[in-house]
Every structure is written in structure tokens, then in C-alpha cells.
Steps between C-alpha positions, in 0.01 A plus 500: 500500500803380305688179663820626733727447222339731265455690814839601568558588150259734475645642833831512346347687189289722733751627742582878420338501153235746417181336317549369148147395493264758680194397295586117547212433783245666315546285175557191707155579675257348267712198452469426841129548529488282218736233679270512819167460305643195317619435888118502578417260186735223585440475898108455400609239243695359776189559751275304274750209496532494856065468533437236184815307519730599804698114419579678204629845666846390638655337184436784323556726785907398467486545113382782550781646759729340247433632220457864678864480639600442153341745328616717741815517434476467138208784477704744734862438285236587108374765719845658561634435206242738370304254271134620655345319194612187590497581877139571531331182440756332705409726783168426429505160585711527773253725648201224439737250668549730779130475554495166482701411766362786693173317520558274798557769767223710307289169568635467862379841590116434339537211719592713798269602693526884606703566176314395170411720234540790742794373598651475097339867488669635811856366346448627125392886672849467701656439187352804347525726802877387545508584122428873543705590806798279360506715210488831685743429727727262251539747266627746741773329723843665467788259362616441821179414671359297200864292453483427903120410452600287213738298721274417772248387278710312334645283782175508674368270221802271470405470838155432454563252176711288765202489764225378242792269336546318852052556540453253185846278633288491853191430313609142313596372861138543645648863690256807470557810582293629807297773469654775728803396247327528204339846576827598541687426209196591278546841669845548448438392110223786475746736644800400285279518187336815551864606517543342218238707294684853610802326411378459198430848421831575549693274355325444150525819341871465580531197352324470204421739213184604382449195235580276752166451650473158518754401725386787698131378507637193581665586812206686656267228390699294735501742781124516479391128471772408774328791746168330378581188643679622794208680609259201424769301689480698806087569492511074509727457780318771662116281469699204519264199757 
């Protein structure tokens, strides 16, 4: 999902336009299979930190974010600039960052008992299920349903960016979030995201053009790895002692 900013924009470019890139999803597929299986590399590079040398897994941990924030923004403005050459590897390593960092609630949930590798399993087939009705029904909403959708979503996770912002404020001060909390606002961040991935449908090929994959594979990538988590969020607060 793109941040709100670009957000809007493409809102503003999607509202009462007819698609100017109806094959855009299709080419942008590939790349983003190719995002999440680097996405799978880096969060066992980060998993085998975490078992020889988990001194060594925070430091890095914050480089990591970093340097993913960065490239973010500088791999999303090559991307729509339409310089894929030069777009791709950046992506690329965003995408092993991504894993990374994804790592420690990947290694929470092993830890977890009643989620595990069943648990990691149960998230990635939500993903994939949420994948294949998103599209169905994304692709079909009229302009006014899929502009109203669009809204909600999009102050739903404004919303939801505030919560975890005060979470990890809470956090430094010793202040954890109980669990009938926690359940709660990892179900609201499933919802919102799954949202997210029909929003998706419709707004991309409104927004970008056919040779703009990147940027478009970019934005679902995010929709899918922030469902991931959500769903691994709420399966932990769910098993949670």
C-alpha cells in the first residue's frame, strides 16, 4: 500500500477516470512475487541472526528499518519516474530489508506456542486467499463505491498508524498493551488491510499506466506484507500466556 500522501494522489488521479493502465496488475504480478520471495530470504537471514548471535540482531535490526525507509522513498520516486532499470534493484533490496526486519515477529510467532510454523502458514494462505477475492471484487466496484471504499480505508489506517505510534511510545515507558487490546487492534489492522488489497484493485489501473509496474508492485507488496503481519499479530495476541 502506498503511504497516505501518495494515497490521496492517486485518489485524486482515480476519481472519474476510466483505466489508463488495465494490464498494469498483471505486469506488476511477478515483480511482486519476486519482492515476497526475496521477503522470505532476508527474514531467514534475519532468523539465523536472531539463533547464532541475537546481541547482534537489534543493531542491525535499526539499520536495517533505516535504510528500508530510505530506500523507500527513493525506490518508489525511480519507480514513478519510469526508470524500471534503475528501479528494480533498488526494489530489490528494499524487499530483502523488508524481510529483515520482518524476522523478529516471524521469530516471536515460532516462539509462540499455538502459532509456529502453522501459525506463519495460516497467515501467508490469508494473504493468498484475500489475494483472489480482493481481485474479484476490486476490480469490479463502481466509481462511487470504490472512491467511498478508498476513503475509509484510508483514514482507517491513519488511524491505525497513530495506535501502533502511541503502542511503541507506551512500550519505552515499561506500558504493554493487554491482550484483549491487542487482539483488537490486530483485528482492525487485518480488516483495514484486506480493504486495502480491493482497494488496490481499483485504484492502480487508474493510476498508473501499463509500464508503470513497479510502483504498482510496490504498493500491493505493501498491502500484502502489512496483512502478513497483521494476521501474525493477531494469531500472537490470540496464544498469548
Amino acid at each position: 500500500m502506498s503511504n497516505t500522501s501518495n494515497f490521496r494522489q492517486a485518489m485524486r488521479n482515480a476519481q472519474g477516470q476510466a483505466l489508463v493502465g488495465p494490464n498494469v496488475i498483471a505486469n506488476a504480478l511477478p515483480y511482486v512475487g519476486g519482492g515476497l520471495v526475496l521477503t522470505a530470504v532476508g527474514t531467514y537471514g534475519g532468523l539465523n541472526v536472531l539463533t547464532t548471535n541475537p546481541g547482534l540482531f537489534m543493531p542491525t535490526f535499526w539499520v536495517a528499518l533505516i535504510a528500508e525507509l530510505v530506500l523507500f522513498f527513493v525506490a518508489r520516486g525511480v519507480a514513478e519516474k519510469g526508470n524500471n532499470s534503475a528501479a528494480l534493484p533498488l526494489l530489490a533490496t528494499y524487499s530483502l530489508l523488508s524481510g529483515y526486519t520482518l524476522s523478529g515477529i516471524v521469530y516471536v510467532a515460532l516462539g509462540t506456542s499455538g502459532v509456529g510454523i502453522p501459525g506463519i502458514g495460516i497467515a501467508a494462505l490469508g494473504c493468498g486467499v484475500t489475494f483472489v477475492a480482493a481481485r474479484q471484487i476490486g476490480s469490479n466496484l463502481s466509481d462511487q463505491d470504490g472512491m467511498a471504499l478508498t476513503q475509509t480505508v484510508q483514514l482507517g489506517i491513519i488511524a491505525l498508524l497513530v495506535v501502533l505510534v502511541g503502542q511503541l511510545a507506551l512500550s519505552f515507558f515499561g506500558v504493554y498493551t493487554p491482550s484483549w487490546l491487542e487482539i483488537g487492534i490486530s483485528g482492525i489492522g487485518v480488516l483495514l488491510f484486506v480493504g486495502a488489497a480491493v482497494v488496490d484493485f481499483y485504484i492502480l489501473p487508474r493510476t498508473y499506466r501499463n509500464d508503470q509496474y513497479l510502483p504498482a508492485a510496490l504498493s500491493m507488496y505493501l498491502t500484502y506484507i502489512n496483512l502478513f503481519i497483521f494476521i501474525l499479530r493477531l494469531l500472537i495476541a490470540f496464544n498469548r500466556d
